[in-house]
N, C-alpha and C positions, 0 to 999 in steps of 0.2 A: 675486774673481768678483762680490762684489755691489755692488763700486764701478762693474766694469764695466757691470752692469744699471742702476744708478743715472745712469751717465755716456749710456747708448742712451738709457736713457727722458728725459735732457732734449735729448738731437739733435733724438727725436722730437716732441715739445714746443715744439722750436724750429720744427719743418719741418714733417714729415707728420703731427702732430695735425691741425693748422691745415688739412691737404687729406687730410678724411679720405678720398679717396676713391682714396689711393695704400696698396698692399700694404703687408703688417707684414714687419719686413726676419726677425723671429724669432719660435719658440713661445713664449719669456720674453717679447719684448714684449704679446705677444697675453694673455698671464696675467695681465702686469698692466692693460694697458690695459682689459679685460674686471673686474678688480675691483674697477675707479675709479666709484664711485655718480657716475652724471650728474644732475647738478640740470635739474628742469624750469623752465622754458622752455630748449626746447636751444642759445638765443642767447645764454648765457652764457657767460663769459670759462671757457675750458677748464683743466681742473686741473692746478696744477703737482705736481715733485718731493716737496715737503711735503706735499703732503696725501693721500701716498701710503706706508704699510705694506709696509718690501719683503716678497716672498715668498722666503724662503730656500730654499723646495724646489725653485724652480725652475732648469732646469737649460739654461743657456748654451750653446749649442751652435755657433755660428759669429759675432763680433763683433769690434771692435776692442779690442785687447790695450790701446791705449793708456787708451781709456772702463775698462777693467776696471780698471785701478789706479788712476783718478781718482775711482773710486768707492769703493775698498777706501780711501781717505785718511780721509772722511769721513762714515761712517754716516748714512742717512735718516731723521727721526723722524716718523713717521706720526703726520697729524692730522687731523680733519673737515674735510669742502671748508667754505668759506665764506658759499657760496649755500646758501638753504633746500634742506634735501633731499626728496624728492617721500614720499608714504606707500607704505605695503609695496605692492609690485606683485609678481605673480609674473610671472616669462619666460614667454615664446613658445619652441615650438621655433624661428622661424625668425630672433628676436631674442638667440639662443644661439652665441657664438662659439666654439670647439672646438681642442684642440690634437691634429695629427696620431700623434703616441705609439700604433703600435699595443699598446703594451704596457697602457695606463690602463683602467681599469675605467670601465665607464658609474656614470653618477654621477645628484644628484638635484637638478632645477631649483633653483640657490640663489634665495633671495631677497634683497633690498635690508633695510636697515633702515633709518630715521627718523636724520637726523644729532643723534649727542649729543658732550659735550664730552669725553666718554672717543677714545682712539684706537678708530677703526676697525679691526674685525678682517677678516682675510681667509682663504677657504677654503685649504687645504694645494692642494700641487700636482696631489694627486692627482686633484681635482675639477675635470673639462675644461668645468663650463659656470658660468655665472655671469653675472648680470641687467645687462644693458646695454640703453641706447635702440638703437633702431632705427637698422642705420648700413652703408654700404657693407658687400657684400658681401665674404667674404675670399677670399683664392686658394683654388681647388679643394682644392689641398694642405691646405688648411689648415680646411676645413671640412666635415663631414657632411652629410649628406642633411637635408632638414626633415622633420619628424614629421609624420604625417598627421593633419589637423584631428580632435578628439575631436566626434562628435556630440552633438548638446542632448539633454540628458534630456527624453524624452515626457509632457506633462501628462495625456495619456489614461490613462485608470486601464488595469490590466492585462487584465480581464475585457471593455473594448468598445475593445481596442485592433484587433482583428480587424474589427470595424465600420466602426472610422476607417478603416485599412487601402483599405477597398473603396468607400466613400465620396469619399476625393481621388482614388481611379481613377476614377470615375464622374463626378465634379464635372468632373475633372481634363480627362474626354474633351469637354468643351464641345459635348455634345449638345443637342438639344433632344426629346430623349427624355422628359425632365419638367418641362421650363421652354420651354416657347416665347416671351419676351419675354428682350429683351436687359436689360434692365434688374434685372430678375429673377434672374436669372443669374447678373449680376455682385453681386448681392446675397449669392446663396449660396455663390459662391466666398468672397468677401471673408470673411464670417459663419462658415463652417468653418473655413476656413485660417487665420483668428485662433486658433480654438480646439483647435487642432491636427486637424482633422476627428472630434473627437470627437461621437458623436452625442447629441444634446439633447432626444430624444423617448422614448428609452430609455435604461436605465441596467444595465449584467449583464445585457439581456436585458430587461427589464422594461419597463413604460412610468413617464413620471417621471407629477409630479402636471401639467406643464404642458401635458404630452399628452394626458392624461385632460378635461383642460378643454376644448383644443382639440376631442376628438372631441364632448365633449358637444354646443359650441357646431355642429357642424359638422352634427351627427345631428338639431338641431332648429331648420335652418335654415325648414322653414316655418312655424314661430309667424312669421317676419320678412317670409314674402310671398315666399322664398325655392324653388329647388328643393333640394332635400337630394341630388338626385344629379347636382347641377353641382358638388360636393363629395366625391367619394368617398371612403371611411376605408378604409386599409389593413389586411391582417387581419394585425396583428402577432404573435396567439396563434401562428399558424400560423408563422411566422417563427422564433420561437427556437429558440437554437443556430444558426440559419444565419445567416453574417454578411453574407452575399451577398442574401438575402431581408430582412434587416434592414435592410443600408444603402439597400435599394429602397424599402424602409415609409418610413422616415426621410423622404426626397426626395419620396413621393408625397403625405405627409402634409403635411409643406411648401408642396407646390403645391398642395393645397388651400384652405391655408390665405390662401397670398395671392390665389386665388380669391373666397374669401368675403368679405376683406376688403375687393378691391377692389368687387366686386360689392355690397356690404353701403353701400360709402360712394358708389360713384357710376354703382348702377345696373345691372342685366342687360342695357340694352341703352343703347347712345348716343341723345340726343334729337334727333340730326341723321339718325336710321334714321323716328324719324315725321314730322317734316316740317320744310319748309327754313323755314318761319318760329316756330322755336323757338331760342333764344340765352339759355343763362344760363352762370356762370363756371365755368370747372371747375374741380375739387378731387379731383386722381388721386391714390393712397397712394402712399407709398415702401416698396419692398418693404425697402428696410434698415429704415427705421425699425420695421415690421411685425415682424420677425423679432428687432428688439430689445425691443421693447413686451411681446410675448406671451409671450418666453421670460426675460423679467424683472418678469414681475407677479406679484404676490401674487395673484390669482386670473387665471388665461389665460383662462377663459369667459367673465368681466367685459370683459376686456381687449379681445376678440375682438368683445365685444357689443357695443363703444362706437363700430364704426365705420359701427352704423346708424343713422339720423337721429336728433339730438336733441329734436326737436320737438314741442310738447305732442300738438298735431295727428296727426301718424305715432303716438304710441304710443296715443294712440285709439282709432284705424285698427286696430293690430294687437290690441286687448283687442277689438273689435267683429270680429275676424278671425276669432278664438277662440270666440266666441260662436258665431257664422253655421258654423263647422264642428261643433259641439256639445259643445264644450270647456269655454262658460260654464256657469254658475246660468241654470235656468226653463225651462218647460217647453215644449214645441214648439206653434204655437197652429196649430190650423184653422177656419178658416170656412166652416161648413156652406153647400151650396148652398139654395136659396131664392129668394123673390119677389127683384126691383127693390125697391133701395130708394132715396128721392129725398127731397130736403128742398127746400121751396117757402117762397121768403120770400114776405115781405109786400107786396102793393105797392097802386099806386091802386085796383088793381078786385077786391081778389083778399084775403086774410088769409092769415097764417102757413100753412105745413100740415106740420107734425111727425110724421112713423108713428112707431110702435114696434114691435122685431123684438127676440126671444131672443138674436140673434149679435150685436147693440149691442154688449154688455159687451169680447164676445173681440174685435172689430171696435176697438174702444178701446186696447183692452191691443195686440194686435199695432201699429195704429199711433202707439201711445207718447202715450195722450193720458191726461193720470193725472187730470185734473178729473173727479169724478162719474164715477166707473170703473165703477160697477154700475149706469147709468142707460140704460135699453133705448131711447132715444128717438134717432133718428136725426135730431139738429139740425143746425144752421147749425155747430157745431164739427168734429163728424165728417164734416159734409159736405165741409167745407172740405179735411180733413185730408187725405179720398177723392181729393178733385181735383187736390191735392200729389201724389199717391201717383199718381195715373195718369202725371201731367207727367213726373214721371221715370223709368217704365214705359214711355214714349213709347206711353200710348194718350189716345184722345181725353178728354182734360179737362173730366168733364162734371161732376162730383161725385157721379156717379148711381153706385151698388153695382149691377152688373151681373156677368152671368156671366165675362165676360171680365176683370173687375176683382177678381170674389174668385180665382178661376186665377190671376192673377197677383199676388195676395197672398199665397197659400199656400204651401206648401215647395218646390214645383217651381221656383219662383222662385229659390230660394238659392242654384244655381249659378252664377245671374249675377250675384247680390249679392256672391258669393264673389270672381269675376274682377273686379267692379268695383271692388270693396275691395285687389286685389291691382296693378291698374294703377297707383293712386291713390297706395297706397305706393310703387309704381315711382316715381312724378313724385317724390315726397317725395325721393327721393335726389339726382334733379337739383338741389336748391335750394340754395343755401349754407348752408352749416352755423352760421351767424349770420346772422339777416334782419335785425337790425338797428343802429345805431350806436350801439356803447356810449356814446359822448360824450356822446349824447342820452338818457339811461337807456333805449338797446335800441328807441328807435323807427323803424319803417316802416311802408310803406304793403303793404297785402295787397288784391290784388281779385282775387276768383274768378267766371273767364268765364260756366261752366254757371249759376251762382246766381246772378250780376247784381247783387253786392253787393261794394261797398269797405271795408276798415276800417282805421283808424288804429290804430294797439297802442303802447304801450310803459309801462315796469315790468313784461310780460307782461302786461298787464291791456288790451284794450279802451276807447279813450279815443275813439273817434265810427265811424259808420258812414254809411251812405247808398245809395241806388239808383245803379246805372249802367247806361247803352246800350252794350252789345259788335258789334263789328263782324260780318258777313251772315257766315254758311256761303260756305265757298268762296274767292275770290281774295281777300276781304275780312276775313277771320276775322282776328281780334285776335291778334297774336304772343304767343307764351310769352317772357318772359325777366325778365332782374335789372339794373338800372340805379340812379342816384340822384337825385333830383331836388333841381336846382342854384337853380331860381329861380322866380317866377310871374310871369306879364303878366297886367295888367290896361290893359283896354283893347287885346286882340290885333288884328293884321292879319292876314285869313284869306291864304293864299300858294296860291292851288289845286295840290296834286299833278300833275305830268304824268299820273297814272292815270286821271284824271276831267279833263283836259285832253282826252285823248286818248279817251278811248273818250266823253265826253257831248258838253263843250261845244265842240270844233273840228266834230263832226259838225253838231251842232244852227248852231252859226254859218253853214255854208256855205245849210242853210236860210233862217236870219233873223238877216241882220246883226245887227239892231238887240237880239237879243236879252239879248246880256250888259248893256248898258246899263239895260235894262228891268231887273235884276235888279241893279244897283247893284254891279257889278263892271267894274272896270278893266282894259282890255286893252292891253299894250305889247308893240312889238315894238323889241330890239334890237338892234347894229350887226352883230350876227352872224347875225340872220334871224329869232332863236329868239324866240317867244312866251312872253311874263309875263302870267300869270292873278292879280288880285289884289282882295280886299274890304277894303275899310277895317273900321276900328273903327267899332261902332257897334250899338243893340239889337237891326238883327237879323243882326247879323253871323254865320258857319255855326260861328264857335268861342265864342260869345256875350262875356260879358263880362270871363271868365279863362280862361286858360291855363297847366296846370300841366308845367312841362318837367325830361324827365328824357331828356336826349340817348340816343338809340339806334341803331343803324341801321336800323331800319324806320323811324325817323323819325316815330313814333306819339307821342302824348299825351293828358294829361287835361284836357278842357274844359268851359267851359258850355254849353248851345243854346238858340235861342229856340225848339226844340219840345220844350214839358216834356210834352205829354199824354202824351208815348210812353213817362213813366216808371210811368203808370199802369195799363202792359201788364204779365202775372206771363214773359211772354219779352221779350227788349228785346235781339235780335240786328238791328237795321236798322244800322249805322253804315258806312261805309270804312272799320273799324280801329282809329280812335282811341277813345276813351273817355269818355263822355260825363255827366258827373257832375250830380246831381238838384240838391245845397243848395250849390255852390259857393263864394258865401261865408264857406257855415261851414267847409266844409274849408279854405279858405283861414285864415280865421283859428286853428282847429286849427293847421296845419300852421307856420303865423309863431309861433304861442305856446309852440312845439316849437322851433322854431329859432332864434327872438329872445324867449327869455321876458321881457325887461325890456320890453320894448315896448307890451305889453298888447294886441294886435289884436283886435277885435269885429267880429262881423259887420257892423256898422253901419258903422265904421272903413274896411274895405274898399265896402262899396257908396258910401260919399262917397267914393272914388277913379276912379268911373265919369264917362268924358266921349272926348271924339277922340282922345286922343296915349296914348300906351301909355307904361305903366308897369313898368319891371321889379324885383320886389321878390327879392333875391338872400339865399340861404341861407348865413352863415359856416359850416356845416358841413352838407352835402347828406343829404339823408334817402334810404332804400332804398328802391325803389319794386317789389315782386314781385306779377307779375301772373302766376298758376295757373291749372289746369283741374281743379278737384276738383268730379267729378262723384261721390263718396261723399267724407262728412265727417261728425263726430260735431258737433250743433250744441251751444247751451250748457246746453241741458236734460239731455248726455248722450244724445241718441237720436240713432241713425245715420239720416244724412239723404242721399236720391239725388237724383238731377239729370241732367236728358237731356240727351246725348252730343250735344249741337249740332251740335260740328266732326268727329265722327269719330272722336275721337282715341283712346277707348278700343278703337275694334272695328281700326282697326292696330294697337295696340299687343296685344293680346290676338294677332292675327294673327302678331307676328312670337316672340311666347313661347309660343305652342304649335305653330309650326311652324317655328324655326330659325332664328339671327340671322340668318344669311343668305340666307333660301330667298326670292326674290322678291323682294328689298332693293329691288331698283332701280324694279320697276314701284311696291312702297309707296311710295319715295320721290318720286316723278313724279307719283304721282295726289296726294300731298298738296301738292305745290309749288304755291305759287299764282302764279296767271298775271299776268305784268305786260309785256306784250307790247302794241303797238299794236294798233290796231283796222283791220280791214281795210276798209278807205277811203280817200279819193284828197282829201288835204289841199290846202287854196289855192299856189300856187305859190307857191314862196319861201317857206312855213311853214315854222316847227321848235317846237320847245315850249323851253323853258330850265327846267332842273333847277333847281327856286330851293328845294330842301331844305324841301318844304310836307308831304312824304313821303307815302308812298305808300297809307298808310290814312286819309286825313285822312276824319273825319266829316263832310263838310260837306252843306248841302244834295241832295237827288237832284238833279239839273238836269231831268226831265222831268216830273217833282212840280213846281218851280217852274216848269216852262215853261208847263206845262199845267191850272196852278189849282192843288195840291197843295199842303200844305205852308205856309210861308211867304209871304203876297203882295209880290209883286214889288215893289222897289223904286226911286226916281230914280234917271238914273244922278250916281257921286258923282265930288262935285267934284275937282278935280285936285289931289294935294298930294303930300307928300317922296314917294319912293320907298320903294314899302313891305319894310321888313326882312325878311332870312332869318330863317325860324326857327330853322333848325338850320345852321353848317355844317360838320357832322363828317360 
């Protein structure tokens, strides 16, 4: 009989090994064919006779008589196949071949062993399963049912398995029951179903430490300028034992969280809800990253904290935040009412006149002037300081201490110091979170509209500053946004704006041809109808003698002018927009000694580059240029300093945070859009204007300031030469 096995298994070997995908003719073949370790890769040359251990208990039951004695002749000696054999693997049920015998006992998944150079053993007969690769199906006959997959053991601990439980039902239901943003969503499915929905805010019931962090950060969201109930904390006390109330804590604590985050990094409200000429980059959070940050920090209240501004600036803001609600050191000051007080200088007809008043000192001390703190004399300092104080009170700027001037020093005041302070921080969020290029050790350019002042920065430190001219209230008002600036002209071509094409000078022409001429601008018209407005270079050109460019699409920039008086005004909102710089020069050369430091530029340097042909001096690595509206700022003496709301922008933005992102969006956003619409008036036939990228806030001359004596005296007109370049064409 075990010749005859001997003599089937090499038919088999010969024929249907080779296609395994034909029926086992017997349960003996199946016995052994199931004992044979297959070597991995299963491209390997199949095992013969030799390297096979008969099983003697197995029992023959239908074959040829002739195989049976060819096999009884000469015995088989079992040996290791030849190929590497694979490491211990245990079976599948459904990689388990079976022999039909209702009589066999269920048996226990064998396993493979590592080939050694001992013969391989094999299970007795009694054992109907035994580890084979993956291989055709056997006949019905000849096979059992497959075992039902064993589920994964659960990493939820046993105590918040109940939690999980209720939690992938919840997730599971893709509501927006607690997440309305799709992104969001997919964040928390992802973020639980990794972690078997185990919940990460509780622990038995408990809160972990990262929740505890969490709630803290979230309970004192207004130290940030925040509302603490754009955040709500779930009462998880009340929750335990119930896991249905817990997996709801869980989720809502969650959506808070990426609440605060987002709101924290960019803002309660978008800058496109104040007005349509505001543009800086945005920087949204990722709710995954959020939910891996906080719930793997060493401290989640730090974690949490870090996604509100980094800026020296902002945390000023918020320690003067602190103060103004009565959270700092010192004590509350008031200024007694009393006479007028007035400080009189000196002049041709007249001597000093200095009073002295008891409330000098507190007069001092509330407006942060530490020189001679205890000196009752109301001079030319306090006076000055007074006159500050009204400018951004928006009362009249007299320097005079009047009744209406101490009332608005006093504490009645602090509620709008408060909202001012908290707008301010709002802006702080739009800004990128780096202003400036590391390559350059962190330099950019800073100019704040309300204040009228630019500065250079980098190492952190203040390295120049300067006066500047901001653009009119109104259609004119200077854009918010973040750009870089790629190069300088010297020696610009003014390119007039269609905005001032259109509403000055096509009006005023149809009056007095001859008048652009008179004012030493260029008028073309080209093959397509459209009007080019253009000034040469030259000292009294309306961009003067630089141009500093930082492509935008408002198409704004920073220039020189030939009207410096008007840097001697403490308001300097007259421009179209662009930006009108007092020592140009030295900013110029500041800004080259920053971007080409081998070079050496001196102010001197650049003014011997002054003459007709424009010069573009190009930045290898572009510097940030962030123009803001901080009408409350801490200056460098550490005292908070205000500044009147020029454009507006605090009393919308105050408008739409105390009454609803979206109550009246559209009319705030309407009245702030500024108008760049024609003017109504009946142009020469065949006019057009041509967009020639001059943009749309260009500071340049008024046109009926020059037409009419103002300003600048009119110029020849200029001589004919190249066509004058686009300034921008993005």
């Amino acid at each position: 009989m075990l010749m005859a096995v001997a003599a089937t298994f090499l038919t088999v070997s010969a024929g249907s090994a080779l296609a395994q995908d034909q029926a086992r003719s017997s349960a003996a073949e199946l016995a052994i064919d199931a004992a044979i370790p297959r070597p991995e890769p299963a491209n390997v040359p199949p095992p013969t006779a030799a390297d096979v251990k008969l099983d003697t208990t197995a029992t023959v039951q239908d074959g040829p008589k002739e195989a049976a004695k060819e096999t009884a002749k000469e015995p088989v000696k079992a040996e290791t196949a030849p190929a590497p054999a694979p490491e211990k693997v245990e079976t599948k049920p459904s990689d388990v071949a079976t022999t039909p015998a209702p009589e066999a006992p269920k048996s226990e998944t064998a396993k493979t062993e590592p080939a050694k150079t001992e013969p391989a053993k094999t299970e007795p007969a009694k054992a109907d399963t035994a580890t084979a690769p993956a291989a055709p199906a056997a006949p019905a006959t000849a096979a059992a049912p497959a075992a039902e997959p064993v589920k994964a053991a659960s990493n939820v601990p046993p105590a918040d398995q109940p939690v999980a439980d209720k939690l992938k039902d919840l997730i599971g239901a893709k509501t927006s029951r607690h997440f309305d943003r799709k992104n969001e969503r997919a964040a928390v499915e992802k973020f639980y179903g990794a972690r078997d929905f185990a919940p990460v805010w509780t622990q038995g019931g408990s809160l972990t430490a990262a929740a505890k962090g969490v709630i803290a950060r979230l309970k004192d969201a207004a130290s940030e300028g925040l509302n603490p109930a754009d955040y709500p904390v779930p009462d998880f006390a009340a929750a335990t034992n119930n896991p249905d109330a817990l997996a709801d804590a869980e989720l809502k604590l969650t959506a808070s969280m990426f609440d605060y985050a987002r709101q924290a990094q960019s803002g309660r409200m978008h800058w496109s809800q104040v007005s349509a000429d505001i543009l800086y980059p945005e920087h949204p959070v990722d709710p995954s990253e959020v939910l891996t940050k906080i719930t793997t920090a060493a401290d989640a209240s730090a974690a949490l904290d870090s996604y509100n501004p980094p800026q020296k600036l902002y945390k000023e803001l918020k320690a003067k935040l602190a103060e103004l609600r009565g959270q700092g050191s010192g004590p509350v000051i008031e200024i007694a009412d009393g006479p007028a007080l007035k400080y009189t200088p000196a002049g041709k007809k007249q001597a000093e006149v200095v009073v002295e008043d008891p409330r000098v000192p507190q007069l001092r001390a509330k407006l942060g002037i530490t020189e001679n703190a205890g000196d009752t004399r109301y001079d030319a300092t306090v006076a000055e300081a007074v006159r500050k104080f009204q400018n951004s009170a928006e009362l009249k700027a007299t320097g005079i201490l009047d009744d209406k001037t101490v009332k608005a020093i006093n504490t009645p005041k602090r509620d709008k110091q408060i909202d001012t302070v908290l707008v301010n921080m709002e802006r702080w969020r739009w800004l990128p979170r780096d202003l400036g290029a590391p390559s350059l050790g962190d330099a950019y350019v800073i100019l704040n509209i309300p204040d009228y002042t630019l500065k250079v920065m980098q190492h952190g430190q203040q390295v120049w500053t300067t006066r500047v001219v901001t653009g009119k209230p109104g259609q004119h008002a200077t854009p918010l946004l973040t750009e870089t600036m790629k190069y300088i002209t010297v020696n610009p071509t003014w390119n007039v704006p269609p905005s001032i094409v259109y509403n000055e000078y096509l009006p005023a022409l149809q009056q007095d041809p001859t008048v652009l001429q008179r004012m030493g601008l260029k008028l073309e018209q080209n093959r397509d109808g459209s009007v080019h407005i253009s000034q040469p270079p030259g000292e009294a050109n309306a961009l003067g003698r630089i141009r500093f460019n930082f492509p935008n699409k408002f198409l704004v920039y920073q220039h020189d002018t030939p009207d410096k008086y008007l840097f001697a005004k403490e308001e300097r909102a007259f421009s179209h927009g662009c930006m009108r710089v007092q020592n140009p020069d030295q900013y110029a050369s500041v800004l080259l000694n920053i971007a080409l430091p081998n070079e050496k530029y001196t102010p001197e340097r650049v003014r011997s580059m002054y003459g007709k042909s424009e010069i573009d001096l190009k930045f290898p690595t572009p510097i940030p240029v962030n123009i803001t509206y901080q009408t409350a700022f801490v200056d460098d003496a550490g005292k908070l300093q205000f500044r009147k709301d020029v454009y507006g922008r605090d009393a919308t933005m105050l408008n739409i945070l105390k009454n609803g992102r979206g109550k009246d969006l559209e009319n705030v956003v309407a009245h702030s859009q500024p108008s760049y619409s024609r003017p109504a008036t009946t142009l020469p036939s065949g006019v057009a204007v041509a967009n020639n990228g001059g943009g749309f806030g260009s500071s340049g001359p008024n046109f009926f300031e020059r037409l009419f004596g103002g300003g600048t005296p009119a110029q020849p007109p200029a001589p004919v030469g190249r066509k004058p370049q686009r300034v921008f064409t993005r």
